[in-house]
C-alpha positions as CSV (number, residue, x, y, z in Angstrom):
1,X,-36.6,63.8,132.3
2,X,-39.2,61.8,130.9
3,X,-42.0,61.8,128.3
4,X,-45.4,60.8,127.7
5,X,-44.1,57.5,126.1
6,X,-41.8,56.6,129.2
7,X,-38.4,57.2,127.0
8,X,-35.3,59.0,128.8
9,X,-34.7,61.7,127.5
10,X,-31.3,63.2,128.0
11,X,-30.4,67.2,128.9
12,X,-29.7,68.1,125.3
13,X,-33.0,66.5,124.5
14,X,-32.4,63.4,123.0
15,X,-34.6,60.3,123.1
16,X,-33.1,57.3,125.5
17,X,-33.9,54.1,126.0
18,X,-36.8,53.5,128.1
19,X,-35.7,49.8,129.2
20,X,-32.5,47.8,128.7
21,X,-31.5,45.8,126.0
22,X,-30.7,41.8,126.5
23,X,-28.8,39.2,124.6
24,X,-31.4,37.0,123.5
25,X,-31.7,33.6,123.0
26,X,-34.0,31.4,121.1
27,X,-35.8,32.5,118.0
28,X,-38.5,34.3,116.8
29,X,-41.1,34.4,114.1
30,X,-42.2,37.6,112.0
31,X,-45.0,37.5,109.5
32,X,-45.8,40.6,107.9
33,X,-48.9,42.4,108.8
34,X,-51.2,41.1,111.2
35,X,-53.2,38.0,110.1
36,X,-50.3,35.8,111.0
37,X,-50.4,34.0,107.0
38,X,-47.4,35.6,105.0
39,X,-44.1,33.7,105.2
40,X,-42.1,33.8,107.9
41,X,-39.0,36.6,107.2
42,X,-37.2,36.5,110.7
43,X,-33.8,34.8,110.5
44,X,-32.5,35.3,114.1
45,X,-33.4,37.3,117.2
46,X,-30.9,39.8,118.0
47,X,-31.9,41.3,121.2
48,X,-35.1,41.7,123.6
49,X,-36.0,44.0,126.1
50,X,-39.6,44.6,128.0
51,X,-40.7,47.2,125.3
52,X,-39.2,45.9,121.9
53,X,-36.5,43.7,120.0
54,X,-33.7,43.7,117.3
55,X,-34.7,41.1,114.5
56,X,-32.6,39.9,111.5
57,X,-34.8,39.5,108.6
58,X,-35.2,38.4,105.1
59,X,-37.0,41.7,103.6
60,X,-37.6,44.9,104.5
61,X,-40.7,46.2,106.2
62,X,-41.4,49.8,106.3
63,X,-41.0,52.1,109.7
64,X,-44.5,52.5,111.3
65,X,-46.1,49.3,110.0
66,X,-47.7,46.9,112.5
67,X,-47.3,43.4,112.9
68,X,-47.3,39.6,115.1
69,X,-43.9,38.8,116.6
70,X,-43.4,35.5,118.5
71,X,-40.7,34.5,120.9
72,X,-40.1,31.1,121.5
73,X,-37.1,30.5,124.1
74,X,-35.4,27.4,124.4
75,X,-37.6,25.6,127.2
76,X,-40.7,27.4,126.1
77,X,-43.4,24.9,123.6
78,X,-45.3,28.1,123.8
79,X,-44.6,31.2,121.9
80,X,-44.6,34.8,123.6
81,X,-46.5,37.2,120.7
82,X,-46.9,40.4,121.2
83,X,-48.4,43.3,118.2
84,X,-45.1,45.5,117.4
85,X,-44.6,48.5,115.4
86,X,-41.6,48.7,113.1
87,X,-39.3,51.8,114.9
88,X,-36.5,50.9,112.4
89,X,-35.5,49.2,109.5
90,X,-31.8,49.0,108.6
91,X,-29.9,47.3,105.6
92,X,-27.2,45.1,107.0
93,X,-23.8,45.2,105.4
94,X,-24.5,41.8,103.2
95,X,-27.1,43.9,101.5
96,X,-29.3,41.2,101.3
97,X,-30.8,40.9,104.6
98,X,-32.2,43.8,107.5
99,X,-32.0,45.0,110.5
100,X,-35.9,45.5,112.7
101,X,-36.4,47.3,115.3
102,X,-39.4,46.6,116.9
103,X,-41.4,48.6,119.7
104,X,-44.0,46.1,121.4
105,X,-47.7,47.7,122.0
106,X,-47.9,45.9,125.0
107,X,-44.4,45.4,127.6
108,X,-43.1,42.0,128.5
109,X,-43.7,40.8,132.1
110,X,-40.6,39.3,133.9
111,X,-40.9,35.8,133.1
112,X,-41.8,36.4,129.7
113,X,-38.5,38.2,129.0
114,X,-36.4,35.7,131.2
115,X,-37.4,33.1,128.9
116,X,-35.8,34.9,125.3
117,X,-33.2,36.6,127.3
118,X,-29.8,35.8,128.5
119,X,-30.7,37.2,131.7
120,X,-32.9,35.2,134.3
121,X,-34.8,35.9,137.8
122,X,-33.3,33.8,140.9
């Protein structure tokens, strides 16, 4: 089954993934809110798919709060932003840093995600 939001969800109910996570590569850049002018927090891109990402960070945002992420891949000059809302916002173990989960308002197409992903189109 799915529901209005295109997520999975399971026969006892439970949310799924709506699209499949990717080993990314490259790096990204996170500014709090949405003028793009606050300091960059994003310490490495963890994973990517066509409806969201993983980020590392420097500080916490709070779950629900919008904001500008860019992409850049390795042979990319030019960035891939997209407006993401913050699903998720995780302490990692070092206590000092956190795990974002971000939900994109609008999907990457193909080649955007082949270029910040391990996978590629032949």
């Amino acid at each position: 089954m799915v529901d209005t939001d295109n997520t999975f969800i399971d026969d006892d109910g439970r949310k799924l993934r709506s699209s499949i996570r990717l080993k990314a590569r490259g790096k990204a850049e996170l500014r709090p809110g949405l003028s793009g002018t606050n300091p960059n927090i994003a310490l490495e891109l963890i994973n990517v798919s066509e409806r969201g990402a993983l980020v590392k960070t420097s500080s916490p945002l709070q779950a629900g709060r919008s904001t500008e992420l860019k992409l850049f891949g390795p042979e990319n000059r030019t960035p891939v932003v997209r407006t993401a809302e913050v699903v998720r916002c995780d302490p990692a173990q070092d206590g000092l840093t956190y795990y974002l989960g971000l939900k994109f308002k609008d999907p990457l197409k193909g080649p955007e995600l082949n270029s910040v992903s391990t996978i590629r189109s032949v």
